[in-house]
Structure formats: C-alpha cells, structure tokens
C-alpha positions in Angstrom: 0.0 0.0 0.0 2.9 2.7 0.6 4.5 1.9 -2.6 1.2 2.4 -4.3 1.1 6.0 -2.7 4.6 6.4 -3.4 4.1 5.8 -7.0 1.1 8.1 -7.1 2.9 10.9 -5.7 5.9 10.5 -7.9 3.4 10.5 -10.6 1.4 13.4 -9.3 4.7 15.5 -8.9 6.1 14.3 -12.9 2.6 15.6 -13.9 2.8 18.6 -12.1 6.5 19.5 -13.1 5.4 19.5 -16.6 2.5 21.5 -16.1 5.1 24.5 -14.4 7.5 23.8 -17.7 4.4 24.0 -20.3 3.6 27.5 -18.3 7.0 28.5 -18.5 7.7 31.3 -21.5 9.8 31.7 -24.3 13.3 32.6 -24.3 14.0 36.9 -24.5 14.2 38.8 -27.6 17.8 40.0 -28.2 17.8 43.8 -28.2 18.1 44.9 -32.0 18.1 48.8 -31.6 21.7 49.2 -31.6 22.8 52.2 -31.8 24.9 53.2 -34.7 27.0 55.8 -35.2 26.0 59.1 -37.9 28.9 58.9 -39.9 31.3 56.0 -41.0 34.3 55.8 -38.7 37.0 56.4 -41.3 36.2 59.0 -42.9 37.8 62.5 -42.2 37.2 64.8 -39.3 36.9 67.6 -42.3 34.2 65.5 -44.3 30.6 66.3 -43.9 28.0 64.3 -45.5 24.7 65.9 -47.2 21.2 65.0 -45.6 19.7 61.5 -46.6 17.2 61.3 -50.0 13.9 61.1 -49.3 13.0 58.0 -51.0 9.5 59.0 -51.2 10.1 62.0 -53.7 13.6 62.3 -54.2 12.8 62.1 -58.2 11.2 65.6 -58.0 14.4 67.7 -57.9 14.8 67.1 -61.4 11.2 69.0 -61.8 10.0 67.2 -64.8 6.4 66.1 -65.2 6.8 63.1 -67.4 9.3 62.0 -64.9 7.0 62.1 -62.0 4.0 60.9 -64.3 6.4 57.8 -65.1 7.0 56.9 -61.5 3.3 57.2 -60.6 2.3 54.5 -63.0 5.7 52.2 -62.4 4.5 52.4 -58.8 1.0 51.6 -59.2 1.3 49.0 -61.8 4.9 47.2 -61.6 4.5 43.4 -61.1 7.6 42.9 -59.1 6.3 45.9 -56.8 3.0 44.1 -56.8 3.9 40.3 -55.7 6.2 42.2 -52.5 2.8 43.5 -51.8 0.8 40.8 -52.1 3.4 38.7 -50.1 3.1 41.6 -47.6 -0.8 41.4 -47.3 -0.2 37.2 -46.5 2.5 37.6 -44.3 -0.1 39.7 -42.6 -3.0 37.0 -42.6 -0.7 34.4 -41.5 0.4 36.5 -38.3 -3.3 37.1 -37.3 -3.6 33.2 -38.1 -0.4 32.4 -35.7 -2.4 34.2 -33.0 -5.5 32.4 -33.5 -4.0 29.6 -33.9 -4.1 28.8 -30.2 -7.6 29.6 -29.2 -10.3 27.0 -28.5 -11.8 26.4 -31.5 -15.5 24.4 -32.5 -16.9 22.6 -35.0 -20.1 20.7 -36.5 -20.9 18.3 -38.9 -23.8 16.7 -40.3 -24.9 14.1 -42.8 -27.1 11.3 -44.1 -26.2 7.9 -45.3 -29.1 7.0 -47.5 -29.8 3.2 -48.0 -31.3 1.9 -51.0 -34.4 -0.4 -49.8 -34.4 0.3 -46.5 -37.8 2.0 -44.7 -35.8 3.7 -42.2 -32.5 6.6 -42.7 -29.5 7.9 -40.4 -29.0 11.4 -39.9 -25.6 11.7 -38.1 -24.4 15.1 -36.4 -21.1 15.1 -34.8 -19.8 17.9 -32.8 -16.0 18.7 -32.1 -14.0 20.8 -29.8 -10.0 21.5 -29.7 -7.6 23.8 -28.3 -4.1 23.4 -29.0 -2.5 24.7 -26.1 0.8 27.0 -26.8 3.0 24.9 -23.8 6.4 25.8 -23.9 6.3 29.2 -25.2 5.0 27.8 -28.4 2.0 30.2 -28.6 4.7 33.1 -28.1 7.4 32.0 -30.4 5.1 31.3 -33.0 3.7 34.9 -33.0 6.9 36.6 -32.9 8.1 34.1 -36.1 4.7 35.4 -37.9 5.5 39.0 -36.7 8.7 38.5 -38.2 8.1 37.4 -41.4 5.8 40.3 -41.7 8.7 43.0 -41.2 10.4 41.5 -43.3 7.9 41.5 -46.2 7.9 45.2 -45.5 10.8 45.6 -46.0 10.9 43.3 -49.2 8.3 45.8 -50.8 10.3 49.0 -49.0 13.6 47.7 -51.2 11.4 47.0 -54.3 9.8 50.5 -54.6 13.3 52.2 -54.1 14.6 49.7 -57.0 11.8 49.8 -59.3 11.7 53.9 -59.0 15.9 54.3 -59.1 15.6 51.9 -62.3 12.9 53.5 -63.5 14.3 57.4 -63.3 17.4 56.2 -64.9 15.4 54.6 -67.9 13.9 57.5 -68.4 17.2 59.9 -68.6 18.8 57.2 -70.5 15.7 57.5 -72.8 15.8 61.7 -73.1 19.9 61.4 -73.7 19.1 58.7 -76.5 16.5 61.1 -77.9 18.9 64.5 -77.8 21.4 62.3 -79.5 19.1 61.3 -81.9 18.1 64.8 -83.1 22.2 65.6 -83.1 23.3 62.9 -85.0 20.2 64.3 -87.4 21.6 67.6 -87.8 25.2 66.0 -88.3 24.0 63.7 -91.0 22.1 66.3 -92.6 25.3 68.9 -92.7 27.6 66.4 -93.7 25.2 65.5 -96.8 25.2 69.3 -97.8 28.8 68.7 -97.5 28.8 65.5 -99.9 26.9 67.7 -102.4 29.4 70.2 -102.5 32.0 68.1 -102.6 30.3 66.6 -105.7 29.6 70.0 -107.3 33.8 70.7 -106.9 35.1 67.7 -108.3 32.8 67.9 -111.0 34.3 71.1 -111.7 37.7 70.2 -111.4 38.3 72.1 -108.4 38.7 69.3 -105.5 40.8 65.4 -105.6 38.0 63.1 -106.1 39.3 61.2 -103.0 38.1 64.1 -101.0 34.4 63.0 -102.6 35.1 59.3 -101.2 36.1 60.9 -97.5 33.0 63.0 -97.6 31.5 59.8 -98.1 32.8 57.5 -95.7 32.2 60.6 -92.7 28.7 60.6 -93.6 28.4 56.4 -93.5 29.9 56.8 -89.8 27.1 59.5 -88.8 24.1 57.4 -90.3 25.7 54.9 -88.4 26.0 56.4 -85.2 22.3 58.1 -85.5 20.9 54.5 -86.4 23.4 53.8 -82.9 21.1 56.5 -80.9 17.8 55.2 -82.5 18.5 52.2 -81.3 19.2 53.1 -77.5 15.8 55.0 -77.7 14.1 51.7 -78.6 16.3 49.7 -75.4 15.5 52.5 -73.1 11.8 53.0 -74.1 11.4 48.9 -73.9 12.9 48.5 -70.4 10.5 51.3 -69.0 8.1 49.0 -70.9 9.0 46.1 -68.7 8.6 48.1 -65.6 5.2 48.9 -66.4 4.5 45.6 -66.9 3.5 46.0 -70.6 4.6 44.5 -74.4 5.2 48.4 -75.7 6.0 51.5 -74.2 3.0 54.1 -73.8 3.6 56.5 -76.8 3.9 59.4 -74.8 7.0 58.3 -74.4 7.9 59.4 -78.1 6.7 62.7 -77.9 9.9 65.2 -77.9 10.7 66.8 -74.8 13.8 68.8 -72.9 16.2 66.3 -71.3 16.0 66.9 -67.6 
C-alpha cells in the first residue's frame, strides 16, 4: 500500500512539473536597436556628408512632369512591386492566423447515409472541440516568427519600390539622352550631306581630288551609323521602361519630344 502512494505521488509531482515547464515562457528577444554611429568611422574629421534622399520624392528635384508621371504609374502597376505587396498582405494574414491559432476552437458536422431499400435513414451530427494549447512558449514564439516574417515583407516591398523607382528614373534619362542624341546625330548627318553635295559640285568642276568625294562619303556612313546607334538606345531604353510597367510596348507618350532633364 505505501509503494502504491509512493508511486502516485511520484506521478502526481512528474505531472505537475510538466505542467510548471508547459507554463513556463519563451526565451527573451535579443535587443536589435543598436545604436549606430552618424557617420562611417573612417572618414575625415573635415568630411561632412549631405542630408539622406527622401526615397519618397527624391525624383522631384529634377522637376520634370513626365518624370513624375512615369514613376506614378511604375508604382501603381509594376509586377515585381505588386507580388512584395501581395506577399506583404499574407504575411499579414498568417500573423493574425499564428495568434488564433491557439484559441479553442469548434466545429459541426452533419450528414445522411441514404440506403437503398431500406424503410428507415440515419442522420448523423457530430460535434467537435479542440484547443491546442501553446506549452512551452510555443504560442509566443510562433507569433513573434509570424510578426517577423511580416517586417520582413515590408521591408521586401520598401527595397522594391526604391529599385523599381531608381531603375525607372534612370530609364527614363537614358531615354531623353538617347532622344537629344538622336536629333544631333540628325543635324550631323544632314550637314555632312550638304557637304557631300558640295564636294560633288567641286570635283565635277575640277576644283577638288575626287578622294576628298570618297572621304566626304565615308564621314557621312559613320554619322548614319552612329544616328541609327542612338535610335537604337531610344528603342532599349523605351522597352525596359516597358518592362517596368509591366506591358509588351512603351506608352507613346514616351515618343513625344521633350527637354532632357
């Protein structure tokens, strides 16, 4: 008889050990606001560093409408920018799920096995209850993991927009260079096929070497060449903004002349 109490209160004291450990919580949170210093520690005493960009707006110092009409739409229709969102919006579902997770939860079912021939049927109706208990700091850990994972799909979308937008506004100067080089390269090849013409006109006459004819001729080749050069950096830059709209061809407006910025 006193071994069977002793074993009942070895069991009784195993049982409620494990209770105490299930209530016990999870392990601290290492600090992560460390403070950092302003400046980088090597540089010189002498050396002062301009205020940080706004990445919000930074693109409006260059004061150019098109510019800021661009990064409106990239922002509002980019497909990479979308996905960081929409992993964003279920990172957030899945930490309001983590903390639900753990609540008592309730459930019914109901049905009817039909049998052929029979003059009598079943209707069945079962009725469940659970609640997973978060022992262990479970319940804790698994919210901070969910609240985790959701900071850092923030800052996913945070580093896309500032990608998307820096790629973007450098598209679109790359675009406005191409464009001012294409009108130059115009105006060369259009002078040096006045010059041709004259060159013509002189050695018809007798009155120039007809190799300076063939020089004339070989300058303007290399200025068709280098205008079909700029036409063709218009097309790459007007088809990567393309891409970060997410569409086949690049809005026309893009076309349309306009002052480089």
């Amino acid at each position: 008889m006193a071994d069977w109490r002793s074993a009942a209160r070895g069991f009784l004291a195993s049982v409620f050990a494990l209770l105490l450990a299930g209530c016990a919580s999870a392990p601290p949170v290492p600090q992560l606001n460390v403070t950092l210093p302003n400046t980088w520690r090597l540089n010189s005493p002498t050396e002062r560093l301009g205020p940080a960009p706004d990445l919000r707006s930074w693109w409006s110092i260059f004061h150019d409408a098109d510019m800021e009409r661009l990064v409106k739409q990239v922002l509002a229709q980019n497909l990479g920018i979308r996905a960081a969102a929409e992993r964003l919006a279920a990172a957030r579902s899945l930490e309001t799920t983590a903390l639900g997770s753990f609540r008592p939860t309730v459930g019914i079912q109901s049905g009817a096995t039909p049998t052929p021939g029979a003059t009598r049927s079943y209707y069945q109706i079962n009725f469940d209850a659970s609640w997973q208990l978060g022992l262990f700091g479970r319940s804790t850990s698994s919210a901070r993991i969910a609240a985790g994972n959701a900071q850092l799909a923030r800052a996913d979308l945070s580093a896309a927009r500032v990608a998307v937008v820096a790629e973007s506004v450098r598209d679109y100067l790359n675009l406005r260079a191409a464009q001012q080089r294409v009108r130059m390269q115009q105006h060369l090849v259009d002078l040096q096929r006045h010059q041709l013409t004259l060159q013509k006109v002189l050695v018809a006459e007798h009155l120039r070497n007809p190799s300076r004819l063939a020089q004339a001729q070989a300058v303007l080749g290399t200025q068709i060449t280098a205008s079909a050069e700029a036409h063709a950096a218009v097309q790459i830059a007007a088809q990567k903004i393309a891409l970060l709209l997410g569409h086949v061809a690049p809005p026309q407006w893009l076309y349309q002349p306009a002052p480089s910025p």
